[in-house]
One Martini backbone bead per residue (centre of mass of N, CA, C, O) as a GRO file, in nm:
protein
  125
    1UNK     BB    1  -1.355  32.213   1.795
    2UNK     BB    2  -1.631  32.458   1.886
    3UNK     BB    3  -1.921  32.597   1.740
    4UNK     BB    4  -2.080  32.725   1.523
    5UNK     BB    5  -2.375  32.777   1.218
    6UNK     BB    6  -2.531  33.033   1.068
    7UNK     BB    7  -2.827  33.144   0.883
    8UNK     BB    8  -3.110  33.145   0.644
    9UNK     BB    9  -3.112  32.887   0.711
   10UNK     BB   10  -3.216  32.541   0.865
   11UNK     BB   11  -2.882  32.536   0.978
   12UNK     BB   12  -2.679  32.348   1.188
   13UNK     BB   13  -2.358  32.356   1.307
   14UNK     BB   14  -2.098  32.125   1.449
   15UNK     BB   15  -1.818  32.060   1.674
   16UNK     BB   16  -1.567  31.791   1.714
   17UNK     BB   17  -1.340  31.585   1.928
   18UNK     BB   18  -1.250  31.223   1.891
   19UNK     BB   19  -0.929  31.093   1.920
   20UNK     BB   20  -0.962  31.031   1.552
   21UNK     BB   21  -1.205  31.270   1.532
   22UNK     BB   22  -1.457  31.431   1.340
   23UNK     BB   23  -1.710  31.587   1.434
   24UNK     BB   24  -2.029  31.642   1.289
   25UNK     BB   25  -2.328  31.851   1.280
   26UNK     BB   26  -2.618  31.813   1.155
   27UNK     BB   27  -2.895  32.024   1.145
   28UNK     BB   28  -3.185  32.009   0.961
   29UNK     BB   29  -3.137  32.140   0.606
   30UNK     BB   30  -3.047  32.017   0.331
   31UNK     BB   31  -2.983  32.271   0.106
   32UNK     BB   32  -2.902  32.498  -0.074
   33UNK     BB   33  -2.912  32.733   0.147
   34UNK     BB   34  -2.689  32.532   0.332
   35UNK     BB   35  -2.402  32.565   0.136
   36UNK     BB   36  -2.265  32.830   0.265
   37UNK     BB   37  -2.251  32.705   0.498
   38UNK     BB   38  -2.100  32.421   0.512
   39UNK     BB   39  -1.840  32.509   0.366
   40UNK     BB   40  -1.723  32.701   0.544
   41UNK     BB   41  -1.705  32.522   0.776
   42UNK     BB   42  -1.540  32.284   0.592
   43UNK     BB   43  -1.302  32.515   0.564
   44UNK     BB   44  -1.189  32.460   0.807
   45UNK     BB   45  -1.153  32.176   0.854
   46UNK     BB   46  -0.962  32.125   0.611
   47UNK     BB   47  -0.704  32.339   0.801
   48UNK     BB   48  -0.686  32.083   0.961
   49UNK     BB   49  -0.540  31.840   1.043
   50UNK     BB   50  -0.561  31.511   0.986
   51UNK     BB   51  -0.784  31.293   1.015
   52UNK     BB   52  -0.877  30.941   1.006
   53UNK     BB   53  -1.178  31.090   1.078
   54UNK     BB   54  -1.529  31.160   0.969
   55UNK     BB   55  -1.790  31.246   1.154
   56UNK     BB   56  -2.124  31.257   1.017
   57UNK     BB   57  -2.396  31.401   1.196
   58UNK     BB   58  -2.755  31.312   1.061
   59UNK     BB   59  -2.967  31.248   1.321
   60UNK     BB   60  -3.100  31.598   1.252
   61UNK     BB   61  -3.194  31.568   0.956
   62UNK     BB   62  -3.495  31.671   0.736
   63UNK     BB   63  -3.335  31.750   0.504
   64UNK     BB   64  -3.272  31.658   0.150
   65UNK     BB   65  -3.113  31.715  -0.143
   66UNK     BB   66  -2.936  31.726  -0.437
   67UNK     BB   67  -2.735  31.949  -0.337
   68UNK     BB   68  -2.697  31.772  -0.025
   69UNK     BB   69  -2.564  31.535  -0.166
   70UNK     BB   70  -2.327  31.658  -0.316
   71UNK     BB   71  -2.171  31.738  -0.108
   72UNK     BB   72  -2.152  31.463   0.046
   73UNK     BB   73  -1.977  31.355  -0.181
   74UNK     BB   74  -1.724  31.588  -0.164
   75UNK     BB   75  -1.688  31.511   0.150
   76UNK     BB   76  -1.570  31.214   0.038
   77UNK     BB   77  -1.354  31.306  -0.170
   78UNK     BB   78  -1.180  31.454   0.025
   79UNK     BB   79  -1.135  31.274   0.217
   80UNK     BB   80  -0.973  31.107   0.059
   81UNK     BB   81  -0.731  31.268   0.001
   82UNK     BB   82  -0.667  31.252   0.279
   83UNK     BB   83  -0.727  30.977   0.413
   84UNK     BB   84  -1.026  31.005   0.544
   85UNK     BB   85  -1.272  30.838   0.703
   86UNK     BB   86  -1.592  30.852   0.648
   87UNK     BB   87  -1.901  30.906   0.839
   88UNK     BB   88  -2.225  30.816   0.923
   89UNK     BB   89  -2.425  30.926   1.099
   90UNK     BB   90  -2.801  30.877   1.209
   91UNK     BB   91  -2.889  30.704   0.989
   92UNK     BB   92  -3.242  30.769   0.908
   93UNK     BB   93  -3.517  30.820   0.753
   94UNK     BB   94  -3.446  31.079   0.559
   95UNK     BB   95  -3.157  30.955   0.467
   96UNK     BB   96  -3.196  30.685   0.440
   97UNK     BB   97  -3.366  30.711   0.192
   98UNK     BB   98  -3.185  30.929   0.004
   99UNK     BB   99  -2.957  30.677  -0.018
  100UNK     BB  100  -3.114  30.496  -0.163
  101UNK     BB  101  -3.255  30.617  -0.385
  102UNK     BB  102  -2.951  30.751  -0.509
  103UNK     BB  103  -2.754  30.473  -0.426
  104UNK     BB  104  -2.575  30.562  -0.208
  105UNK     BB  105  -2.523  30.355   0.026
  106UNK     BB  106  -2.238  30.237  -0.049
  107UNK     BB  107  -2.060  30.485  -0.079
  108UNK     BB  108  -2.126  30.498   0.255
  109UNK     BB  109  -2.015  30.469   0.573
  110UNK     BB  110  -2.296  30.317   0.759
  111UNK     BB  111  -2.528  30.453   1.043
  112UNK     BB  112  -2.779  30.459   1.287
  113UNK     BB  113  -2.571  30.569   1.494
  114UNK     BB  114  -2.342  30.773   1.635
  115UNK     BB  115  -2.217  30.576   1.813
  116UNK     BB  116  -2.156  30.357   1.592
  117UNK     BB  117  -1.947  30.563   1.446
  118UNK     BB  118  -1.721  30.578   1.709
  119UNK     BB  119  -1.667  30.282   1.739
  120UNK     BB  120  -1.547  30.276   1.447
  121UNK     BB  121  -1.257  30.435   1.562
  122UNK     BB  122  -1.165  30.214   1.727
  123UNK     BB  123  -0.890  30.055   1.803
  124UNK     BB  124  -0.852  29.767   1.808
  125UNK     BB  125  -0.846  29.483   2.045
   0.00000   0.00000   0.00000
């Protein structure tokens, strides 16, 4: 799956498939305004067979609120649900802060750079 959504936010989705991850990439800002376009977006991801990973590649994330962290935390709940390990790459500047300030930085295996989240798909050698 590879393609893009866009709305009135400041929000670019996009995704693709790598071995045995989904990896979604979001650009710009994520917050209220943002969450019609990534729902909509992530429902569609959900309608796909389960794959073992799904990584939100968050490293062109600008800005971050409490209803994109609620989001966040949403679709690490549903990840579970499906037995699919979430990955957080690109997490740095932004994004570090907003999960440390929240508590939440342990709550998602976090990477600080979205190749380190891909190598940890990678099956034990």
């Amino acid at each position: 799956m590879s393609s893009e959504a866009t709305g009135n936010s400041a929000l670019t989705v996009s995704s693709g498939l790598s071995r045995n991850a989904i990896i979604i990439k979001l650009e710009g800002e994520l917050d209220v305004d943002a969450l019609p376009i990534l729902r909509e977006y992530m429902q569609r991801v959900w309608e796909l067979p389960s794959q073992p990973f799904l990584i939100l590649d968050l490293g062109e994330v600008a800005f971050c609120d409490s209803m994109g962290m609620s989001e966040l935390v949403d679709i690490m709940q549903h990840c579970e649900s499906r037995g699919t390990r979430l990955l957080l790459g690109g997490v740095q500047g932004v994004m570090a802060r907003v999960l440390s300030i929240t508590g939440l930085r342990h709550a998602f295996e976090v990477f600080a750079s979205f190749d380190d989240a891909l190598r940890a798909t990678a099956p034990p050698s």
